[in-house]
C-alpha positions in Angstrom: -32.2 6.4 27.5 -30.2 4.3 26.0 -27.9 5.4 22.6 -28.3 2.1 21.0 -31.0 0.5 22.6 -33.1 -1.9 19.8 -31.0 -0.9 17.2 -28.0 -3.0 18.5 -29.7 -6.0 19.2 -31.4 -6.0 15.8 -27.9 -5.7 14.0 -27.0 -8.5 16.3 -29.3 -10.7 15.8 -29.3 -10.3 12.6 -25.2 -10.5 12.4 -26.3 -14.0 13.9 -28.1 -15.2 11.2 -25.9 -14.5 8.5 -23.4 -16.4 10.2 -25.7 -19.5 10.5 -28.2 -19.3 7.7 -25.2 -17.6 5.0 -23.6 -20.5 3.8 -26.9 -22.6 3.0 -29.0 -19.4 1.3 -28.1 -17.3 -1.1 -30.0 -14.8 -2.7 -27.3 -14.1 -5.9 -26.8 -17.7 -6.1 -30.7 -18.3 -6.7 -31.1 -15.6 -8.8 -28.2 -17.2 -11.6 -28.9 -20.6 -11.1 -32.6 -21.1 -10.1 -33.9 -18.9 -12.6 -33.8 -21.1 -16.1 -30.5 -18.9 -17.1 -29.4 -20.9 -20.1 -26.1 -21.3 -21.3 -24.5 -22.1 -24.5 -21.3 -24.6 -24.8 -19.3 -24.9 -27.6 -18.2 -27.6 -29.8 -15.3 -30.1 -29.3 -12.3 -30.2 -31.2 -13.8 -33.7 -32.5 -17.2 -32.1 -33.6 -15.9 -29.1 -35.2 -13.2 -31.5 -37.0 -16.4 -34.2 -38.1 -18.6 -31.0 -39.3 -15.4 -29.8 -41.5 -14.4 -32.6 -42.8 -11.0 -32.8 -41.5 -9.6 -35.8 -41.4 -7.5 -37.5 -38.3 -3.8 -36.7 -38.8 -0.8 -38.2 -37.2 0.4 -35.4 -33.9 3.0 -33.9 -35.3 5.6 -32.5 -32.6 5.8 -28.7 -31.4 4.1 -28.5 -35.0 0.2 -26.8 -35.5 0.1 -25.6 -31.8 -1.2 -22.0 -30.9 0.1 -20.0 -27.9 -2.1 -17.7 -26.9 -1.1 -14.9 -23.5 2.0 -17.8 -22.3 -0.5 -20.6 -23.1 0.3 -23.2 -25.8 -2.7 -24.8 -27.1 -2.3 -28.1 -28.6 -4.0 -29.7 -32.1 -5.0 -26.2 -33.2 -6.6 -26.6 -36.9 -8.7 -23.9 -39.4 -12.0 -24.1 -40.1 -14.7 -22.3 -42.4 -16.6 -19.4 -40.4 -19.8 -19.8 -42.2 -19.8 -24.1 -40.7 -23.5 -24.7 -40.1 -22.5 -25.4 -36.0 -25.6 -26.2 -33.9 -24.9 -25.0 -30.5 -25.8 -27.0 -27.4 -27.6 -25.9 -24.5 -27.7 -26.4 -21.0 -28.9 -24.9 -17.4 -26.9 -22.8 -15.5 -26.0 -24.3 -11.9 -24.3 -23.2 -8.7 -21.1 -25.6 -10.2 -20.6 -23.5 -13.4 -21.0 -19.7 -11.7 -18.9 -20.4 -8.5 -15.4 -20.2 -10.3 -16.4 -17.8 -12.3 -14.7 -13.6 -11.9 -16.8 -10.9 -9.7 -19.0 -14.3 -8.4 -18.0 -13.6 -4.8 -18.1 -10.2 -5.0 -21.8 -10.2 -6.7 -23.2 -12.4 -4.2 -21.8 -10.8 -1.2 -23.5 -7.6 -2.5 -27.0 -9.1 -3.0 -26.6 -11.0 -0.2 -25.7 -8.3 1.6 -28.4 -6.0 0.2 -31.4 -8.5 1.1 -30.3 -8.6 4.9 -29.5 -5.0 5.1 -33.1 -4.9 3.9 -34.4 -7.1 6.5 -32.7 -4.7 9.1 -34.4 -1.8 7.8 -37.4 -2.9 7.6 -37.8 -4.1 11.4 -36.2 -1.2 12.4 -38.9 0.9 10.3 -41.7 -1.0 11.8 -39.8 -0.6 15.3 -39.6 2.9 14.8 -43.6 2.9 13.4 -44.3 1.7 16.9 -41.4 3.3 19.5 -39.9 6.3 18.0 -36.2 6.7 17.9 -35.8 9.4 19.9 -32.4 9.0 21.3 -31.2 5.9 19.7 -29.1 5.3 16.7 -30.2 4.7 13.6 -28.1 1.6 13.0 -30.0 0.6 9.8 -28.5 3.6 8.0 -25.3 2.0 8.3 -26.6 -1.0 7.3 -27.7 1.1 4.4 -24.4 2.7 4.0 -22.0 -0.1 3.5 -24.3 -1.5 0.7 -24.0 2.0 -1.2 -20.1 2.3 -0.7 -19.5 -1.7 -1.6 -21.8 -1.0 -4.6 -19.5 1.9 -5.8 -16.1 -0.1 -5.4 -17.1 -2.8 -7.4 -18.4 -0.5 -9.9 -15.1 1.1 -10.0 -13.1 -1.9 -9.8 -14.9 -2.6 -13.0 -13.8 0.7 -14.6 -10.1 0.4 -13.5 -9.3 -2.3 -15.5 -10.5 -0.6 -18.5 -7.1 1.8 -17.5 -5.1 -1.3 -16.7 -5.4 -3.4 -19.9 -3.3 -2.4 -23.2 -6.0 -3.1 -25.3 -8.9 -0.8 -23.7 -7.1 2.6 -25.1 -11.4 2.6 -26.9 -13.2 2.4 -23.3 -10.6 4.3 -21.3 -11.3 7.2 -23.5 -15.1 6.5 -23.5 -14.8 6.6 -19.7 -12.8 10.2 -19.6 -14.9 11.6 -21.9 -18.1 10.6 -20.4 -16.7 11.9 -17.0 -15.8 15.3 -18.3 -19.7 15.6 -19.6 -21.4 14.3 -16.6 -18.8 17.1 -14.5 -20.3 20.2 -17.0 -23.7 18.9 -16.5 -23.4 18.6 -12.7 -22.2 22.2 -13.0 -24.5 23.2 -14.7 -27.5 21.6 -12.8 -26.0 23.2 -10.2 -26.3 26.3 -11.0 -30.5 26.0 -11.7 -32.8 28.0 -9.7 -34.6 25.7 -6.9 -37.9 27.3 -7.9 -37.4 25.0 -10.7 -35.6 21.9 -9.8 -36.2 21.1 -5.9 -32.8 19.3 -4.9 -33.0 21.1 -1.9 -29.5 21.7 -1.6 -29.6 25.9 -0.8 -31.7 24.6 2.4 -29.2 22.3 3.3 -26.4 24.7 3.0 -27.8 27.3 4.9 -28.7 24.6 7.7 -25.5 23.2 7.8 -23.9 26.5 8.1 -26.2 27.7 11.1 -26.1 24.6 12.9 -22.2 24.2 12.4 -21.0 27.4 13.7 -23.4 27.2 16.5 -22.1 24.0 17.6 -17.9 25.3 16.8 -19.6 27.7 19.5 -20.4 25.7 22.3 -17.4 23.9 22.1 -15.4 26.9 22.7 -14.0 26.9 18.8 -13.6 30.1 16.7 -15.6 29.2 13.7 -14.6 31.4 10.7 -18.0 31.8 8.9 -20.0 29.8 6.4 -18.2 27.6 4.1 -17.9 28.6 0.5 -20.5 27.7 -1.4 -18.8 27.2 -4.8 -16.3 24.9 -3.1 -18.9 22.3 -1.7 -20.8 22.4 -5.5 -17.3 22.1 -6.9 -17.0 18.9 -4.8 -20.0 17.6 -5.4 -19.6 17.8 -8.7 -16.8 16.0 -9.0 -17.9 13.2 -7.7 -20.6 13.4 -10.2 -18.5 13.5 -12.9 -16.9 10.0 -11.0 -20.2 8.7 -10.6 -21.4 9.3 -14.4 -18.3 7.8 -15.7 -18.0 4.9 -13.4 -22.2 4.3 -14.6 -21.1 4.3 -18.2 -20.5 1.0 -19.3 -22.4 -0.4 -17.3 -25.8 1.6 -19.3 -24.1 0.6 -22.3 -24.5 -3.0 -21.5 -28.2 -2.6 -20.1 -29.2 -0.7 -23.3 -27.5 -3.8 -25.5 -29.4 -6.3 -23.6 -32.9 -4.7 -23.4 -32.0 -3.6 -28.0 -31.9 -7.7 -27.7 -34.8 -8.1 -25.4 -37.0 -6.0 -27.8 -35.9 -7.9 -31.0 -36.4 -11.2 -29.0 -40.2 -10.0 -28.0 -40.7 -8.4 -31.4 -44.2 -10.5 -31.8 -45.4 -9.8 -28.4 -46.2 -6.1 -28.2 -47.7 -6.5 -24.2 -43.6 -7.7 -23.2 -42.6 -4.9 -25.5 -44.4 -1.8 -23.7 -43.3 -3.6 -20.4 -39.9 -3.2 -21.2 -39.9 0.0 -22.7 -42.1 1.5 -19.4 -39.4 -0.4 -17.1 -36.6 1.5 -19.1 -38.2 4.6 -19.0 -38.9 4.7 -15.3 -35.7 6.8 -14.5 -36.3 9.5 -16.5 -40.0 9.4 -14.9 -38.3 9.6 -11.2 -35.9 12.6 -12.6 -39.2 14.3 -13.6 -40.6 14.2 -10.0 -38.1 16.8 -8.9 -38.8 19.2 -11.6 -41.1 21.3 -9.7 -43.7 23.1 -12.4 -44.2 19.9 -14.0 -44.3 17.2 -10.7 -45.0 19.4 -7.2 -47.3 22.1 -8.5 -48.6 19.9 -10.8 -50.1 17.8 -8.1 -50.2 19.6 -4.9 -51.0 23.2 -6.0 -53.1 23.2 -9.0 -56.9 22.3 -8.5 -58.4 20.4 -11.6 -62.8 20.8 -12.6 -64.6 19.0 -10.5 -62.5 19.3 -7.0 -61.7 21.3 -4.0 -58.4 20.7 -3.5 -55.1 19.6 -5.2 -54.5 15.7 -6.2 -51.6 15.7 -3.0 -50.1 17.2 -0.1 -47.1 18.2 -0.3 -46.1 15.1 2.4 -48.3 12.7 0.4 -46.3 14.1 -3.0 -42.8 13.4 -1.2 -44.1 10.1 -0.2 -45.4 9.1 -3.7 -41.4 10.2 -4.8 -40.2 7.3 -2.3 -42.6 4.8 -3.2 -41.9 5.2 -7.2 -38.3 4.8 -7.1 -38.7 1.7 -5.0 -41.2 0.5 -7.0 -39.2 1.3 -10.3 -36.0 -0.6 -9.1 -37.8 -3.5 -7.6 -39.1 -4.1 -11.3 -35.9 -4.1 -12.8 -35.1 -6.9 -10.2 -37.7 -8.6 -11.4 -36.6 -8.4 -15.4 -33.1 -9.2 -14.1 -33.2 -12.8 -15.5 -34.8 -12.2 -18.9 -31.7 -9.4 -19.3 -29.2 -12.1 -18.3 -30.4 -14.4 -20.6 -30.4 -11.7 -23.7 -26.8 -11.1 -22.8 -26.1 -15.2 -23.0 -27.8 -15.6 -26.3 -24.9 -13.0 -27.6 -23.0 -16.5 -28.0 -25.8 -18.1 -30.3 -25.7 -14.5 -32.1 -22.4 -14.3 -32.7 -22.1 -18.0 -34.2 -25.1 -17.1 -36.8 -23.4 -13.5 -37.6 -20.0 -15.7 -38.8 -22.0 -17.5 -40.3 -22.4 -14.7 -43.2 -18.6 -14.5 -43.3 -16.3 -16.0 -45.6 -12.5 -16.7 -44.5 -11.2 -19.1 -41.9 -10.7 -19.5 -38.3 -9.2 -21.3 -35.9 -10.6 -23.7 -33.6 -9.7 -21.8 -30.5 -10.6 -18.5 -31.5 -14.6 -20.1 -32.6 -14.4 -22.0 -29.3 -13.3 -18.5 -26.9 -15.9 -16.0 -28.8 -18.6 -19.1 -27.4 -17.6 -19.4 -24.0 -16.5 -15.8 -23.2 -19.9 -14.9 -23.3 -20.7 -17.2 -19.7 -17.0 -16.5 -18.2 -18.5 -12.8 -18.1 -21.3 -13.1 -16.7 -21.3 -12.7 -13.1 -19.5 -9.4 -14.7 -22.5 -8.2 -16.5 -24.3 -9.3 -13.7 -22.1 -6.6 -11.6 -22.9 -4.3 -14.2 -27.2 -4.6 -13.9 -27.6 -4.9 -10.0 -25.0 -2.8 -8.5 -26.9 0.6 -10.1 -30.3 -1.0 -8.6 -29.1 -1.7 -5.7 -27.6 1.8 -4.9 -30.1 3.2 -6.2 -32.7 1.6 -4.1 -30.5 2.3 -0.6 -30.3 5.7 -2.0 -33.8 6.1 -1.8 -34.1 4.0 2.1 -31.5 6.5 3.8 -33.8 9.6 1.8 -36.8 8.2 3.5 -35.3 7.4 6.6 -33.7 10.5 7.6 -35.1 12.8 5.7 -38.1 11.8 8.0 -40.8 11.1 5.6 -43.4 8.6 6.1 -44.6 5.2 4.3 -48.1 6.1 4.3 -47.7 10.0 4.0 -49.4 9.3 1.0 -52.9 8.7 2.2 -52.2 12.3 3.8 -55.1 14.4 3.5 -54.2 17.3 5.3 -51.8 20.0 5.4 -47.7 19.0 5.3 -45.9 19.4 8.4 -42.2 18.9 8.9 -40.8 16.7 11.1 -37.5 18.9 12.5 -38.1 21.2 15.0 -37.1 24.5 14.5 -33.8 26.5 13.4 -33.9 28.1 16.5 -34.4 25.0 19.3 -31.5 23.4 17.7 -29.8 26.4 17.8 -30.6 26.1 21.9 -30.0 22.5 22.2 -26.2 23.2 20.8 -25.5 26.4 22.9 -26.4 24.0 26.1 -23.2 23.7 28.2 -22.2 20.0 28.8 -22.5 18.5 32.3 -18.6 18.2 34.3 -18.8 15.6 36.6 -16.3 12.7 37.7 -18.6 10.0 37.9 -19.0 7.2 34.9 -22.4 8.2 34.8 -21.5 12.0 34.3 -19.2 10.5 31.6 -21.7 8.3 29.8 -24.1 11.8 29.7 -21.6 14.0 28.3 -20.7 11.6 26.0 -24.4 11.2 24.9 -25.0 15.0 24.7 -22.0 15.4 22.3 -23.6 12.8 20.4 -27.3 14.9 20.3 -25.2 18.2 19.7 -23.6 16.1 16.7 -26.5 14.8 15.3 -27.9 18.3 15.8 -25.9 20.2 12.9 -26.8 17.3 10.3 -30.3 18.0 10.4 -33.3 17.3 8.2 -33.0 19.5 5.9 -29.2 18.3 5.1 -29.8 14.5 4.5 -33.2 15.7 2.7 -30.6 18.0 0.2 -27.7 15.8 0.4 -29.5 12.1 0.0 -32.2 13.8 -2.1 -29.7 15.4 -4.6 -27.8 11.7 -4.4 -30.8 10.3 -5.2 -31.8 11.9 -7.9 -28.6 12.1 -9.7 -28.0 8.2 -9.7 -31.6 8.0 -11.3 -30.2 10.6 -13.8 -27.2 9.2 -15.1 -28.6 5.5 -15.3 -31.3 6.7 -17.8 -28.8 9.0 -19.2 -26.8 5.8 -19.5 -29.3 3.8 -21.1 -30.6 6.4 -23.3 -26.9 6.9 -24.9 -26.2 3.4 -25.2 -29.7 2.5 -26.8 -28.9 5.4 -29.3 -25.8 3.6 -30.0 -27.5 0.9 -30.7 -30.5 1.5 -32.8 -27.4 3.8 -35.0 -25.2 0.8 -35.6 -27.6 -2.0 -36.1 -31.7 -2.0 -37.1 -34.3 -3.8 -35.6 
């Protein structure tokens, strides 16, 4: 059997296509500039001058210039904040986004994200059909690289708040908010599994089984399990990375959808959409909370039926399908978020208009347009959470080895991975010595199969079930914080 098999030609085929069809589609690019995104563009120095009454003066030399960051701005004049300025409008296009920062980087990602999708998807109806029994799962990969690209730009975005001289506000917001998400990581934990199912002691004990076993067979001196408080210590760290990297980026969804709301005030259908689609997270994070999700629905036995609601595969199943469902809606709402965050520019103009004082041309003109040279960084800030989220969720499925339709399950749950002690005979199996290429290619492939042995079901279902789940905690968590900041600060 072959170690690749349909797994490499899907991944090159489809390695094909983005080559040829790449540069003419473009999934990011439709969604900023085919989706009636408006933008607002602010006034000349000739209309502001004709709304304030300022009259044409002679240029006077290296007089009434501004520098601004090495930049020396020429015929620089004052004008009244509360000027009655209408602001003009005009579509979004491929021409205004393509200069703009993080545009390359944003539609790599989605792009990225739709064809890694694609892969995944024939390779789930390929494996529906031929099961992949000795082959590679090249679509978790696929799946991977989406996950770890979403993360560095995330982070890239949270480094400059430590590089810039004026951010001394968000780095600490960022520390801070690292710190808590580390002591409730430790302290989740630390929670009985009776309670909250992460599945995380059965991964532990399966890694350490399999793991020594396999030290075994190769002839190594294996020194025992590893320390449990170590690993947790680990993963909480990255935790704590995770929840302060997700912080601003929740702070900027809860300002948007605090917009959104006050935008749909008159249309109260719009307004519980948007307040289910923000509450779906903290509905996912429920799921795993055992007396209130599981035994809810697969053990208790309401008037009137025989048997629980679910099976406990057809419960698992459901988990899958609502956190795919969830993120696929906030896909949806992407383009009525972006264009709450690009009517902060008309906002802004009609909040100075209340003021009294002066300012300068080029400070009325940047607080207009640095609304749309952001953009494709609040953009950043709404997908890249989605997106990891969602691939999250695809490897959980996928190698956790739950099914699509477990759902319509009707009888009792059966795992999928064969038991502790057949693995455990698989890896004690002494490899084949021969001198021949195809001895080679076999021992090669066996050392694969023992590999693959000690990672086994129960470890992706504890370690992608736990990631999972944590990424749905701290976006709410997120969101919740930042719409408490908001509904504090400013009223409805």
């Amino acid at each position: 059997m072959a170690v690749l098999g349909a797994q490499l030609v899907i991944t090159l085929v489809m390695i094909s296509v983005i080559q040829k069809l790449g540069p003419h589609f473009s999934l990011g690019r439709w969604l900023l500039c085919s989706t009636g995104l408006i933008r607002y563009l602010y006034p000349t120095d000739s209309e502001l001058k004709q709304l304030a009454n300022i009259k044409k003066e002679k240029p006077k030399p290296r007089k009434n210039k501004l520098q601004t960051n090495g930049k020396v701005y020429g015929d620089t004049f004052h004008i009244p904040r509360n000027l009655d300025v209408q602001l003009e409008t005009a579509k979004v296009t491929h021409l205004d986004v393509v200069h703009l920062r993080y545009f390359t980087e944003y539609q790599w990602l989605v792009d990225f994200a739709l064809y890694t999708l694609i892969v995944y998807s024939l390779t789930e109806v390929y494996q529906n059909w031929f099961p992949l029994k000795n082959e590679i799962n090249l679509s978790m990969l696929w799946c991977g690289v989406v996950i770890l690209f979403s993360f560095k730009l995330l982070m890239s975005l949270t480094i400059q708040y430590f590089k810039g001289e004026e951010s001394v506000g968000e780095r600490s917001t960022c520390i801070v908010m690292g710190f808590t998400y580390l002591l409730i990581s430790m302290i989740i934990l630390i929670v009985d599994e009776k309670n909250l199912e992460l599945g995380l002691e059965n991964a532990y004990k399966s890694f350490n089984e399999t793991a020594s076993s396999f030290l075994s067979s190769q002839g190594l001196s294996s020194t025992g399990p590893a320390s449990k408080i170590v690993l947790k210590f680990f993963l909480a760290l990255w935790c704590g990375i995770l929840g302060a990297v997700l912080t601003f980026p929740g702070l900027r969804i809860a300002k948007m959808h605090w917009d959104l709301l006050k935008y749909f005030r008159e249309s109260k259908t719009i307004q519980i959409l948007l307040n289910l689609s923000f509450a779906m997270p903290f509905l996912l994070v429920v799921l795993w909370i055992k007396p209130v999700a599981r035994d809810y629905l697969t053990v208790r036995v309401f008037s009137g039926r025989e048997k629980p609601l679910l099976t406990d595969e057809a419960f698992d199943t459901f988990r899958v399908l609502a956190i795919v469902i969830a993120m696929c809606i906030k896909i949806i709402l992407m383009p009525w978020y972006l264009q709450a965050y690009l009517d902060m520019a008309y906002h802004r103009t009609e909040e100075q208009k209340k003021e009294a004082g002066r300012i300068t041309n080029i400070d009325y003109q940047k607080k207009i347009s640095a609304v749309f040279y952001y953009l494709c960084v609040v953009t950043v800030q709404y997908v890249s959470p989605i997106i990891m989220v969602l691939f999250f969720t695809f490897m959980y499925k996928t190698l956790g080895e739950y099914k699509w339709l477990g759902i319509l399950d009707t009888g009792e749950c059966s795992l999928n991975d064969a038991p502790l002690n057949k693995i455990m005979e698989s890896l004690g199996t002494p490899s084949t010595q021969g001198g021949t290429l195809a001895d080679t290619a076999a021992d090669v492939h066996l050392a694969i199969e023992n590999l693959k042995s000690v990672f086994t079901v129960d470890v992706f279902r504890g370690l992608f079930g736990f990631s999972t789940w944590w990424c749905c905690f701290v976006y709410f968590a997120s969101t919740s914080v930042g719409l408490v900041y908001q509904s504090y600060f400013s009223g409805i």
